[in-house]
C-alpha positions in Angstrom: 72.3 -13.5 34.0 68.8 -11.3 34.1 67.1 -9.5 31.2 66.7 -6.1 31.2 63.7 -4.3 31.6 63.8 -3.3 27.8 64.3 -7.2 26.5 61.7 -8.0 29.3 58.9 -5.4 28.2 59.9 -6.8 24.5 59.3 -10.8 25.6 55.7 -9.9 27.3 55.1 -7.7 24.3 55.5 -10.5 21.9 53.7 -13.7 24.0 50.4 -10.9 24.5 50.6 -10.7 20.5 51.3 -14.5 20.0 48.2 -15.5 22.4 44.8 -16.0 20.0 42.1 -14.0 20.4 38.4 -15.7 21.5 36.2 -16.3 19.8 33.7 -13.8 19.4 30.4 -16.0 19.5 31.8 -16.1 23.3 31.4 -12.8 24.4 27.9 -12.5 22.4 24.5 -12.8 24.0 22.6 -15.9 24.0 19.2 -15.7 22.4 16.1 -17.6 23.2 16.2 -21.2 21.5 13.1 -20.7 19.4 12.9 -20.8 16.1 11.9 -18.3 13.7 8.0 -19.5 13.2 7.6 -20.1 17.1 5.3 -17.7 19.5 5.6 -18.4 22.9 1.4 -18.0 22.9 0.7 -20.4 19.8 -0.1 -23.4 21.7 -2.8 -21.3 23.2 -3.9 -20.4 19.8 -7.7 -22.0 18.4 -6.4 -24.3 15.5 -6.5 -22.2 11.8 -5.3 -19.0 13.5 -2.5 -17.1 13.6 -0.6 -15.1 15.7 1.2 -11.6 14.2 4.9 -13.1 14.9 4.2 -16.1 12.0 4.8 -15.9 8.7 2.0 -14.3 6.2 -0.4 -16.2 4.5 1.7 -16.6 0.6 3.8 -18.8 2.2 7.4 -17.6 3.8 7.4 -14.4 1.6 7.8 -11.4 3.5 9.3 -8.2 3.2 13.1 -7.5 4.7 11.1 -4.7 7.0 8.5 -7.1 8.4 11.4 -9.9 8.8 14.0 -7.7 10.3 11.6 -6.1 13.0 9.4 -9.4 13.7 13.0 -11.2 14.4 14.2 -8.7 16.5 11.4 -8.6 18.6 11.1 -11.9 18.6 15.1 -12.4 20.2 13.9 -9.6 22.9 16.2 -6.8 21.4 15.3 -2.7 21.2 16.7 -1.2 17.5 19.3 0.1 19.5 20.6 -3.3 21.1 20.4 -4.3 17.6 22.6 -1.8 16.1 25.3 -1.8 19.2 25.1 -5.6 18.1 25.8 -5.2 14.5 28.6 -2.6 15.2 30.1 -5.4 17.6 29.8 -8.1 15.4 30.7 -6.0 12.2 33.5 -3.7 13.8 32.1 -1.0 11.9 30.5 1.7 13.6 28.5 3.5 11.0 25.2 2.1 11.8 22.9 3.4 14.2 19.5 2.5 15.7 18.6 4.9 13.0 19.2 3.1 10.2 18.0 -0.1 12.0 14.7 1.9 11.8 14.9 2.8 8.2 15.5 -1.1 7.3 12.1 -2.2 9.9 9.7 1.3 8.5 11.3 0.1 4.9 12.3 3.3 4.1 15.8 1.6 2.9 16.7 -2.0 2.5 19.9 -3.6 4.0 22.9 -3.6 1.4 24.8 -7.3 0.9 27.3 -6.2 3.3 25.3 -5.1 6.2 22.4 -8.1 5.3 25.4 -10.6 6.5 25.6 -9.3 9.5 21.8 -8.8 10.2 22.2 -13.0 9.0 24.5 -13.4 12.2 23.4 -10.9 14.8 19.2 -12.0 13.9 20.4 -15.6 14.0 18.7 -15.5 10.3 19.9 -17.6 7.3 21.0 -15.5 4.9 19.1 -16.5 2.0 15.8 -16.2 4.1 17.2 -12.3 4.1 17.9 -12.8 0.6 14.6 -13.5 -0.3 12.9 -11.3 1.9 14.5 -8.1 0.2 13.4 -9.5 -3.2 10.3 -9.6 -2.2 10.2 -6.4 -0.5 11.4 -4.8 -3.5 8.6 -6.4 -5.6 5.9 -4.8 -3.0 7.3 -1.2 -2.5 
């Protein structure tokens, strides 16, 4: 006995649903394994200086702006890579390299919902974000 095309169509239709989608960490770029403190040029450094890609001098306050934009640089991605990034990761399409420069000139400061994402795409905990829009808020 054979199917016919319609039950057939219906079959592949319903295992192509069934089948789990990747994960999407798969299909993201890799980033450069160093940490957020690291510049490749600090071991050429004179000890007691620092290089513009570490943290300021109070300690690991800085401002969301400085954060976002040091980070960024610092994975090897243009605003715009950043934002095609976020709309990937997010699914949400109404960001734009534009806004990425608001958040870095500090014109605007990344809501809760777009600062988890910024957490993922930067590779950034999210209470380091957290902490640097309090304190950019406390500087404006």
């Amino acid at each position: 006995m054979t199917m016919s095309s319609q039950q057939a169509t219906s079959s592949q239709q319903t295992t192509a649903s069934q089948q789990p989608t990747p994960p999407f960490t798969d299909t993201a770029p890799a980033f450069p394994s160093t940490t957020l403190r690291e510049t490749p040029s600090e071991s050429l450094r004179p000890s007691g200086t620092r290089s513009r890609a570490t943290l300021p001098e109070d300690g690991d306050a800085e401002p969301v702006w400085e954060l976002v934009r040091r980070v960024r640089k610092l994975r090897g991605l243009t605003q715009y890579q950043l934002a095609d990034r976020l709309v990937e990761l997010s699914r949400n399409s109404s960001v734009s390299r534009d806004e990425v420069a608001r958040w870095e000139r500090g014109k605007r400061v990344p809501g809760p919902y777009w600062r988890q994402w910024l957490s993922l795409a930067l590779d950034v905990p999210s209470d380091q974000l957290a902490a640097a829009v309090r304190y950019g808020r406390t500087v404006r």
